[in-house]
C-alpha positions in Angstrom: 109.2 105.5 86.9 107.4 107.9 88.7 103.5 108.7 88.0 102.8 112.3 86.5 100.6 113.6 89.2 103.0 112.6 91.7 105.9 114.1 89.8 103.6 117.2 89.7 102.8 117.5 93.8 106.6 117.1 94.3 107.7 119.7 92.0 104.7 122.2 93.0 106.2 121.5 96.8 109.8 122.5 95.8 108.9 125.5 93.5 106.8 127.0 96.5 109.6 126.4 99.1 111.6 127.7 96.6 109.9 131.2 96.2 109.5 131.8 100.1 113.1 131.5 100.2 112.7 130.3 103.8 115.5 127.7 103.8 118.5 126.8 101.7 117.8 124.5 98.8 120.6 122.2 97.5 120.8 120.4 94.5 118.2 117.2 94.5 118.6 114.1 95.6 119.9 111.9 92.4 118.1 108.3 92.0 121.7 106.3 93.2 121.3 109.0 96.4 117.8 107.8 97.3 118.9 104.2 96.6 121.6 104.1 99.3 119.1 106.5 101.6 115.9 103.8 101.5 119.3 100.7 101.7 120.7 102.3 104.7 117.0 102.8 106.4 115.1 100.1 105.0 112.6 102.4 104.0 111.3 103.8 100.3 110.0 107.4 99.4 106.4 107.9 98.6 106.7 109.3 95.2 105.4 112.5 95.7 108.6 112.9 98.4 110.8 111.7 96.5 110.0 114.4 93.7 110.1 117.0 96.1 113.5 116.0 97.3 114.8 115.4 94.0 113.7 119.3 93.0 115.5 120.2 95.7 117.3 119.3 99.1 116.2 121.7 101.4 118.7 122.6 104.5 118.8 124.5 107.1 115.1 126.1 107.6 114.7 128.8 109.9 112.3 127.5 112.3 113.9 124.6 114.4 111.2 122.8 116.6 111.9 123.4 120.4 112.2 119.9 122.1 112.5 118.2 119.2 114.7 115.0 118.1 116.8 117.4 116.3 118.3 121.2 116.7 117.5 121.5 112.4 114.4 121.2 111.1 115.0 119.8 107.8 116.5 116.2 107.9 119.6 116.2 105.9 119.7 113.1 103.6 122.6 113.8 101.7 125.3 114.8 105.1 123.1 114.2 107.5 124.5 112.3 111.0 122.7 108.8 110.4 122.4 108.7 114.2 120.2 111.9 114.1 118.3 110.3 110.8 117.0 107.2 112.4 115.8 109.3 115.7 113.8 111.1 113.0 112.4 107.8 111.7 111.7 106.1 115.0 110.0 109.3 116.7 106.6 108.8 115.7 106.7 105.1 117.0 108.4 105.9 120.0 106.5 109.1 120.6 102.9 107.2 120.4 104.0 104.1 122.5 104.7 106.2 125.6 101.7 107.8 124.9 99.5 104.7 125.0 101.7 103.8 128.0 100.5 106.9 129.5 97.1 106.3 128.6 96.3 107.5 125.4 93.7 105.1 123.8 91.5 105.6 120.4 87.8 104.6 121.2 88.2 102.4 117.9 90.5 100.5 119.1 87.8 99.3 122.1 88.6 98.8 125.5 92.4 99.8 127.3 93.9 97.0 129.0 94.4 98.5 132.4 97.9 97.7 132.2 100.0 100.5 130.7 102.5 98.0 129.5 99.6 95.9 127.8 98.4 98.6 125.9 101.5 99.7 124.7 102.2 95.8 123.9 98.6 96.1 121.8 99.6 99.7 120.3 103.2 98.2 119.0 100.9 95.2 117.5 98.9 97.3 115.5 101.8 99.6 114.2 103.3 96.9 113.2 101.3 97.2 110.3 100.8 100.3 109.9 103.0 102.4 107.2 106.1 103.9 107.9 106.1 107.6 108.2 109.4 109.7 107.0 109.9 112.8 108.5 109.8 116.3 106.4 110.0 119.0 108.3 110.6 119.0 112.1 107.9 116.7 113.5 106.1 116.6 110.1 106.0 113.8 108.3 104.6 112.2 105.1 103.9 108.6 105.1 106.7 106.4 103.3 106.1 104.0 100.0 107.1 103.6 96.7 104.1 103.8 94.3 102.2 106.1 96.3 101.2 109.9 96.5 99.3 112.5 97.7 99.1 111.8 101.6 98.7 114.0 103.8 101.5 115.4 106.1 101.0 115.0 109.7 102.4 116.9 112.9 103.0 114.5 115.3 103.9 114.6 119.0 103.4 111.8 121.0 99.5 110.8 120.4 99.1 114.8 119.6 98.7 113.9 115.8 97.4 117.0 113.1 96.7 116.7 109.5 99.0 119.8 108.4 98.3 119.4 104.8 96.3 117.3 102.3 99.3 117.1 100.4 102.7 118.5 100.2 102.1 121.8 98.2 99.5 122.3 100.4 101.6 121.6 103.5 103.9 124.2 102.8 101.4 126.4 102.3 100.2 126.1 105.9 104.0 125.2 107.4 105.4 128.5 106.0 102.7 130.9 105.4 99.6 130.1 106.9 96.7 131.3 106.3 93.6 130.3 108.7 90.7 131.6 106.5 91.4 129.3 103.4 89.6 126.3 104.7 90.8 124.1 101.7 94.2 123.9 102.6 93.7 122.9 105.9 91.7 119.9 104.3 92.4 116.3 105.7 94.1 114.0 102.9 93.6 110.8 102.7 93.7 108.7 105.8 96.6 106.7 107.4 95.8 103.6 109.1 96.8 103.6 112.7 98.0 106.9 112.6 94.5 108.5 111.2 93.0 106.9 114.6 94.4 109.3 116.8 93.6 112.7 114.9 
């Protein structure tokens, strides 16, 4: 069962999606949908997502990402190549690896090992443990896990990591109708180990 205030950020998401009417929406996701989705990836929706996609399943936005994994922006769950979904779920890990490789570094995490490979070897130990993210948009993504809410959604390429949204409602907000001059929805939400490091 799925907490109230994460029932409510899901279905706040969806409705204002809905009303911009910048992509198709398709019937939710239905709960033996997201079962064989999480099966298939080994992976569970945080539950604010998992609201949001159960509202529903948007397809086909208008604004496909240039360079990106993938030619649509919104990962199709339902029809989706599986292929193409995985890319989606690995680009975050693959995309900061190289970038370590290349020599990106957090100051927290101390001293580089000269050694591109090392670092890399360092950065995959300490994502080991740090949560999945799932993408939602393009190279936005929320992170994954059952039980939880309310995190922020990041833009993420390579180690060029932005906090696009506190939350989800307020992530679509900014995603699809932007507005620079209200400084609370451009608030950071609550940080994600490992990833929070590089913003």
């Amino acid at each position: 069962m799925l907490r109230p205030d994460a029932v409510r950020l899901g279905r706040e998401a969806a409705h204002r999606l809905a009303l911009l009417g910048r992509c198709e929406i398709r019937p939710g996701l239905t709960d033996a949908e997201f079962d064989q989705i999480e099966t298939t990836f080994g992976f569970t929706f945080a539950d604010d997502h998992r609201a949001f996609l159960a509202a529903g399943l948007p397809i086909n936005g208008t604004r496909p990402e240039e360079g990106a994994v993938r030619k649509r922006p919104w990962p199709d769950w339902r029809d989706g190549d599986e292929d193409e979904l995985r890319s989606r779920l690995t680009w975050p890990s693959e995309g900061i690896l190289f970038a370590v490789e290349d020599g990106a570094w957090p100051a927290s995490w101390g001293t580089r090992p000269e050694d591109g490979t090392a670092a890399a070897e360092v950065a995959a130990q300490r994502l080991a443990t740090a949560p999945r993210l799932v993408p939602v948009y393009g190279h936005r993504f929320l992170p994954a896990g059952r039980g939880t809410y309310g995190g922020q959604v990041l833009s993420i390429w390579g180690d060029d990591i932005i906090g696009y949204g506190r939350d989800l409602p307020a992530w679509v907000r900014n995603e699809f109708r932007p507005n620079r001059e209200e400084a609370s929805a451009w608030e950071r939400g609550v940080p994600i180990p490992f990833w929070d490091e590089f913003i």
